[in-house]
C-alpha positions in Angstrom: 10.3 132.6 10.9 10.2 130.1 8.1 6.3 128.8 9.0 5.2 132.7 9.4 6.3 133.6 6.4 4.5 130.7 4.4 1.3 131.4 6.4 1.5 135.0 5.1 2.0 133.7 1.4 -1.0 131.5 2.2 -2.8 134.3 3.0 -2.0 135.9 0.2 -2.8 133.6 -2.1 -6.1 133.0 -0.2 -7.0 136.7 -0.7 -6.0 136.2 -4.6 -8.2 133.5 -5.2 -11.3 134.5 -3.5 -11.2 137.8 -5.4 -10.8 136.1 -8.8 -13.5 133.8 -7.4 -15.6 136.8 -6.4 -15.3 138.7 -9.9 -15.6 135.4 -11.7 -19.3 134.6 -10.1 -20.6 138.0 -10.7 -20.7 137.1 -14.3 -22.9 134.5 -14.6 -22.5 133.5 -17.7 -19.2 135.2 -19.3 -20.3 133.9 -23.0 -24.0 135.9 -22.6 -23.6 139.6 -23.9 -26.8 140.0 -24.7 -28.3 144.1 -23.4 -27.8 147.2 -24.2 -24.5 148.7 -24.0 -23.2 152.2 -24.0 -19.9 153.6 -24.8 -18.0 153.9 -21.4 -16.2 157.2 -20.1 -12.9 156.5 -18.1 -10.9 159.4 -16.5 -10.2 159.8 -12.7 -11.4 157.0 -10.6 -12.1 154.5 -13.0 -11.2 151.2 -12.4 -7.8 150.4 -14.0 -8.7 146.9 -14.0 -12.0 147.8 -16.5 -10.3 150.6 -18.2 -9.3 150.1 -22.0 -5.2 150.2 -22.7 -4.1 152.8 -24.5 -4.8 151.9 -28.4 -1.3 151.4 -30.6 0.1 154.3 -32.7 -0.9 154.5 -36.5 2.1 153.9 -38.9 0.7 154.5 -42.4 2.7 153.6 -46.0 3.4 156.0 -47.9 1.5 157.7 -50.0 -1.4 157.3 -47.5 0.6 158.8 -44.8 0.7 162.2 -46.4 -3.1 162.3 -47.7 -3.6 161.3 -44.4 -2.1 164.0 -42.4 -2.9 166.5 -44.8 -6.5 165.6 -44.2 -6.2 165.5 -41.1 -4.9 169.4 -41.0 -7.3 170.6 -43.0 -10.0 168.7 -40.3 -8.1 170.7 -37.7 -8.0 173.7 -39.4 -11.7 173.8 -40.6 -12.6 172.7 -36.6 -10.8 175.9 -35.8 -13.2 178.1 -38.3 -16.3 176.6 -36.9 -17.2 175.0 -40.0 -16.1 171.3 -39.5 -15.8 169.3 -42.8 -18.5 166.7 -44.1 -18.6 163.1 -42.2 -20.8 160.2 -44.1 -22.8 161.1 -40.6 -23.6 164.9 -41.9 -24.9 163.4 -44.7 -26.8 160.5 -43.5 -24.1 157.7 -45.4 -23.5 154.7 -42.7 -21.0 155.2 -40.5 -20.1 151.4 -40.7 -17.6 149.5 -39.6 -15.5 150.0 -37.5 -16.4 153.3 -36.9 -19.9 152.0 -36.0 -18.9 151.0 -32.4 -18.8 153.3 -30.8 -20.3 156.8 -31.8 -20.2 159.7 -29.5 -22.1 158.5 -26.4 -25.0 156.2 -28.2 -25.7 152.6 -27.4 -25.9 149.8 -28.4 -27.7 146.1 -28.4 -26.5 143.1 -28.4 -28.9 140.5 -29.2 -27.5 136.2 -29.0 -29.6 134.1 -31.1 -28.5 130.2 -31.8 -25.9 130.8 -34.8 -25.8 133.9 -34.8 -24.8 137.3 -33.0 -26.4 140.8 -33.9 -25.5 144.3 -33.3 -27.5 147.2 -33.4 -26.3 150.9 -33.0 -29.4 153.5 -31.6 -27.2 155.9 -34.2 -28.6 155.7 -37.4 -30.1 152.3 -36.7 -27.2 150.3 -38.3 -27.3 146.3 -37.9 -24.4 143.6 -38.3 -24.8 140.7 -38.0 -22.2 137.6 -36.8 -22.4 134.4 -38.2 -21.2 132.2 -35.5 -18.8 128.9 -36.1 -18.8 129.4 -39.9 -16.0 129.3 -42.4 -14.8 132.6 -43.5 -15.2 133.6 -47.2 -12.1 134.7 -48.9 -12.0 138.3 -49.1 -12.4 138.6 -52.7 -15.7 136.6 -52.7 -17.3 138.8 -50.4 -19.0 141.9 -52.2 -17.9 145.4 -50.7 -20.0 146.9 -48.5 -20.4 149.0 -45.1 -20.1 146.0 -42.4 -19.0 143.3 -44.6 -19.4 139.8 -43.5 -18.6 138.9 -39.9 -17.8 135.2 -38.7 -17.0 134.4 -35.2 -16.2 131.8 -32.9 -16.1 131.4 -28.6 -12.3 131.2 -27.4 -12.9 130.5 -23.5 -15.3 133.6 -22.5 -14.5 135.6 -25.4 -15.9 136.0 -28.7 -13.4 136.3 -31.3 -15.0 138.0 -34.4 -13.4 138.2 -37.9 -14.7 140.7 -40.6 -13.7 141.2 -44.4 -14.8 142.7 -47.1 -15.2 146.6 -45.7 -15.8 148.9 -49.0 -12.7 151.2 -49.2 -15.3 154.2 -49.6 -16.5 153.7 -45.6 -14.5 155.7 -43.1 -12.0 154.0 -41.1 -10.9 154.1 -37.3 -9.6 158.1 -36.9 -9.5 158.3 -40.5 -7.9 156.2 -41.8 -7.6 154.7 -45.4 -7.8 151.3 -46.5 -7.9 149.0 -49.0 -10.3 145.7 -50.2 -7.7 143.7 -48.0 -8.7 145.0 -44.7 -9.3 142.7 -42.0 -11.2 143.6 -38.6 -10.1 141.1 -35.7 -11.9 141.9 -32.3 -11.6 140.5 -29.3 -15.0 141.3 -27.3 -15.3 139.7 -23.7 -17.0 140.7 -20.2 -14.8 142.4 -17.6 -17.2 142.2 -15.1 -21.6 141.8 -15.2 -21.7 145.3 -16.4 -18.9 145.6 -18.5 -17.7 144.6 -22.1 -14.7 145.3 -24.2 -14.0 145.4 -27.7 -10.2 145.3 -28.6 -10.1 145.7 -32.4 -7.3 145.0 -34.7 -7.2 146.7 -38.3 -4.9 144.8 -40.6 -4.3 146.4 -44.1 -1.1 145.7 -45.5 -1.9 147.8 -48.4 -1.7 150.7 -46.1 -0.7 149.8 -42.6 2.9 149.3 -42.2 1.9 147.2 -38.9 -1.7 146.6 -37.9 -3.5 149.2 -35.4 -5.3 148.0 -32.0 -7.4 150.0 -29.8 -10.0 148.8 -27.3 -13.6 150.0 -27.0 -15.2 150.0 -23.3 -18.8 149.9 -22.9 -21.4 149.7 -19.7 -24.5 148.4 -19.9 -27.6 149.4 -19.5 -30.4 147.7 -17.8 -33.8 147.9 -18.6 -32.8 150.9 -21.4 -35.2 150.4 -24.4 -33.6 151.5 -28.0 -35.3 154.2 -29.8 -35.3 155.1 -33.3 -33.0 156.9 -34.9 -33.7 157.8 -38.6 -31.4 160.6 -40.5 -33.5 162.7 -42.8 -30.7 165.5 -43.7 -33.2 168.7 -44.8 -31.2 171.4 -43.6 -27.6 170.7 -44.8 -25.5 170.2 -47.6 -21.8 169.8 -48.6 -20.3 172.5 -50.6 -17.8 172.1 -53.4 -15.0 172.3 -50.7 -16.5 169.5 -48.1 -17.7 171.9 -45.5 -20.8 171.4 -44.3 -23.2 174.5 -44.9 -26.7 175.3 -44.1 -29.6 175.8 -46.3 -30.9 179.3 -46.2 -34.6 179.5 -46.5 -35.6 181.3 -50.1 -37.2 185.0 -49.2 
């Protein structure tokens, strides 16, 4: 009874290993992410092993947590009325980061040159760019802006990417306010040859009482060429209450 029951175990074991083996060698080369990738669906039947966790909950200080909610009522409430309220996207501003990761069902590319990782989003052709095995500038030193300056280094197969210096004018993850002293960790690796996760970390302890994670899933795309995507806003504008309205032709 003894010996049968280790063989089992063996077997087991064996079974374990060659399917880490197995996923292991379909990724040739776990540190290459270079192709284009597009933001990944999930629901019934995905693969629970490739889906993203759930992200963490969103504890804001206060008074951010009221301006917060209350804008995010108004969002709801305008959403209802069919006239949704102004995003920098209605009005051709950069969505930035890191908002720019993912937007609606657009790709991206990921290009690896020696030094340096960049990032392309098809949606309004915005570019980042990921100095690899540098020092990080303090985030004082680094002038405000809408991707601020990324520095990243390899930890096993994944890319661990550190980003300060996020203008407190660009738009946050679901909304969110922050301040100069926000600080973007992610955590992007291959889960298998065709797909890649992004866990992101916001850490603001202006505003955050605790940072916020969530993970963006993305498959790729092979042999999908990027196209150009320019906004040239002609037919909308923002009225003196943030909705969005459209231009009426003069009679």
């Amino acid at each position: 009874m003894v010996r049968a029951s280790i063989t089992v175990s063996l077997g087991v074991l064996l079974v374990v290993a060659s399917g880490a083996w197995a996923q292991n060698a379909a990724i040739a080369d776990p540190r290459n992410l270079t192709g284009v990738w597009e933001p990944m669906r999930t629901g019934r039947g995905t693969d629970p092993r490739l889906a993203p966790p759930p992200p963490s909950s969103i504890e804001l200080k206060p008074p951010y947590a009221n301006a917060w909610q209350e804008r995010k009522a108004a969002q709801e409430e305008a959403s209802r009325k069919g006239e949704p309220l102004a995003t920098g996207g209605a009005q051709c501003i950069p969505y930035g980061m890191p908002t720019m990761m993912a937007i609606a069902t657009y790709p991206m590319e990921i290009l690896q040159t020696p030094g340096q990782v960049t990032i392309i989003g098809e949606a309004y052709s915005e570019v980042r760019r990921i100095y690899l095995d540098r020092p990080q500038m303090k985030i004082e030193e680094v002038p405000p802006g809408y991707y601020g300056r990324s520095v990243a280094k390899w930890d096993g197969d994944t890319l661990v990417i550190d980003t300060v210096g996020i203008a407190t004018n660009v738009n946050g993850y679901q909304g969110v306010p922050h301040t100069n002293q926000l600080r973007i960790t992610e955590r992007m690796r291959l889960m298998a040859s065709d797909v890649l996760h992004d866990q992101i970390t916001l850490d603001d302890p202006g505003v955050l009482q605790k940072p916020v994670t969530y993970t963006l899933a993305y498959r790729r795309l092979p042999k999908y060429e990027m196209v150009e995507f320019v906004c040239d806003n002609n037919r909308e504008y923002v009225d003196e209450k943030g909705v969005v309205r459209m231009k009426l032709p003069e009679k």
